[in-house]
N, C-alpha and C positions, 0 to 999 in steps of 0.2 A: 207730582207731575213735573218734567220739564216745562219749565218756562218755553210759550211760543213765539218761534221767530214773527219780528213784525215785518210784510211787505208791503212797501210803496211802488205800484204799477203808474210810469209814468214816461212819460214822451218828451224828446228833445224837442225845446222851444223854438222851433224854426217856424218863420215868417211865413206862413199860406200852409204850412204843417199841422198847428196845434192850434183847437178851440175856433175850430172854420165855423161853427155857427155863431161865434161871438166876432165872426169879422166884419160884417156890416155896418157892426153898433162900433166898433173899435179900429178897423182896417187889421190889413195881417200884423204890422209890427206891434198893435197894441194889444192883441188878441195872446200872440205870442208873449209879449209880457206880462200881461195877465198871470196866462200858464207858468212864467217860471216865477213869479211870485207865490202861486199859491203851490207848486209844488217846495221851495221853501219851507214856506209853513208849515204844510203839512210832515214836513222832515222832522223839522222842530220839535213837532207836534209827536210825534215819534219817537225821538232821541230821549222827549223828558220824561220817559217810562221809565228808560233804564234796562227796558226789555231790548233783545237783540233784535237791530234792525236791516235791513237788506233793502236796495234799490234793485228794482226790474223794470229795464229799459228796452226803448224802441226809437227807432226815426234818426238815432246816431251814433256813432262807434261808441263802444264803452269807454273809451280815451275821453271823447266829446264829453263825458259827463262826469268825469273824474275832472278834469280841467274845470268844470261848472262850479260842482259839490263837492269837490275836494276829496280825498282815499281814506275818510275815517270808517266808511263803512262798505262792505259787499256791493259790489254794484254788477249786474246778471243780465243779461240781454234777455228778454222773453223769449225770443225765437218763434218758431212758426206755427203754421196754426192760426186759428180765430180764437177767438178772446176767452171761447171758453177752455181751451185748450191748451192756451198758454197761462189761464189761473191755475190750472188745475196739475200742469207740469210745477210753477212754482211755490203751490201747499204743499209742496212733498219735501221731506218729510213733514209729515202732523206731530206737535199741536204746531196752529200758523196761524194767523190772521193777517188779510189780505184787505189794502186802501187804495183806494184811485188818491188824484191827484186835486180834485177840482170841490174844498169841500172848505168852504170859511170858516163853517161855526166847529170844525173838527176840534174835539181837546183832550188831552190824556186821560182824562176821568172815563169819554167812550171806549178808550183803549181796555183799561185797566179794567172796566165791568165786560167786555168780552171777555177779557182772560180768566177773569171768575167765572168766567161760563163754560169755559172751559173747560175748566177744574173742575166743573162738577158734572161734565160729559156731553155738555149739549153743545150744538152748533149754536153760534152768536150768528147774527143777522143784525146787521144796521138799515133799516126802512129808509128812503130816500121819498120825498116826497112824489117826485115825478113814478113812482110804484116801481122801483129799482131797487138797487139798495146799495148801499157807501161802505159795506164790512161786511164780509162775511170771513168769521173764523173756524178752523173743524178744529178737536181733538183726536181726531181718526180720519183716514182717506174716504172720500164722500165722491168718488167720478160721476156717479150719475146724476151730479146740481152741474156737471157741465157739459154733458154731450148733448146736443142736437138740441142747446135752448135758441130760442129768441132772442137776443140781447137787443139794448139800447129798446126796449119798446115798455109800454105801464104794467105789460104784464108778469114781468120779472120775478118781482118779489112772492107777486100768489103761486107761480107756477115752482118756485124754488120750494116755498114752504109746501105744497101739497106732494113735492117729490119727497121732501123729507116727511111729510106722513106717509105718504103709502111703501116709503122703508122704515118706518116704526122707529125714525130717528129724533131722540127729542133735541130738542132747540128751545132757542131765548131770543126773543128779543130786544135791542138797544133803541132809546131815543129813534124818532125820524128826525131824519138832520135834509138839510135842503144844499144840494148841491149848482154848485153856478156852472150851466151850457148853452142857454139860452140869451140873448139878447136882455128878456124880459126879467130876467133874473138880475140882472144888474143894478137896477136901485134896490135892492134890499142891501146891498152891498157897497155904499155908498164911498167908503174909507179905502178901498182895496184899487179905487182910479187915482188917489191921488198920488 
C-alpha cells in the first residue's frame, strides 16, 4: 500500500480568530498562542513519522504560514465549504489521515497504528473524549462520513461509526485522546501556559 499522506487541518493564529472559547480563560492573544503552539507540536508530531505530511489552512494567506512554518512541507488552503467538506476535498487522494490542531497528548505511535489500519483496509478513527474524534484515516474515499454531519457536537463519533456500518465499511479504532477547546480543559494541561 502507499504510504498515507498525513494532514494537519489548522488556522492562522490570529488574536479574537482562533480557540475563542479559550478566550475568556486566556484573552485573544493568549488563546492565539496557545493555538500556535499546539499546532507546532502537533507538526512535530507529524514530521517524526517520516510519513508525508501536508498543512491545510485557513484564516490566512498561504504566504502567512509559510512565513510561520517555514516551506519544508505542502501547505493547501482548505478552501470552502463547511468542515466537512473541506476534510473530505483534502483526503483525496486515499490512503490519508486527517488531524486537527488542538491535541496535547498527540504522539507518532497514534499516527503510525492508523496507518496499520490502514494497511489492512479499515478506517482509523481516534475517539476524542468530548465524543468527537482527533483522526480519522480512509484507505479508500468514504464522502458519505461528511455530508450533512453535525460537527463540533458529542454526537460525532457514534454517528460516523454507525455511517460506516450501515456501508459495511470496517474500521479500528485508536486510543481516546482528549483534545484542549474548552476553558475547563486547561488544567489538565498545566505545562502548555508556561
Amino acid at each position: 500500500m502507499t504510504p498515507p499522506r498525513l494532514l494537519l487541518f489548522t488556522r492562522y493564529p490570529q488574536p479574537g480568530q482562533t480557540k475563542t472559547r479559550l478566550i475568556p480563560a486566556l484573552g485573544a492573544a493568549g488563546a492565539a498562542a496557545l493555538h500556535r503552539r499546539l499546532t507546532e507540536a502537533t507538526l512535530a508530531t507529524l514530521l517524526a513519522t517520516g510519513l508525508p505530511v501536508e498543512l491545510w489552512v485557513t484564516g490566512a494567506p498561504v504566504a502567512a504560514f509559510q512565513a510561520w512554518l517555514g516551506q519544508s512541507v505542502p501547505i493547501l488552503p482548505q478552501g470552502e465549504g463547511d468542515l466537512g467538506a473541506r476534510m473530505d476535498r483534502a483526503l483525496q487522494p486515499t490512503p490519508a489521515i486527517l488531524v486537527g490542531s488542538d491535541l496535547p497528548t498527540l504522539a507518532a505511535s497514534h499516527i503510525t497504528a492508523a496507518s496499520a489500519r490502514l494497511a489492512d483496509g479499515k478506517v482509523a478513527l481516534g475517539p476524542a473524549e468530548d465524543g468527537g474524534y482527533y483522526l480519522v484515516g480512509l484507505p479508500a474515499p468514504a464522502p458519505f462520513l461528511f455530508d450533512a454531519m453535525v460537527w463540533s457536537t458529542s454526537g460525532v463519533l457514534a454517528e460516523t461509526r454507525r455511517r460506516l456500518e450501515a456501508n459495511a465499511v470496517p474500521y479500528a479504532l485508536l486510543p481516546t485522546l482528549a483534545d484542549l477547546d474548552r476553558p475547563e480543559d486547561l488544567a489538565r494541561f498545566p505545562g502548555l501556559l508556561a
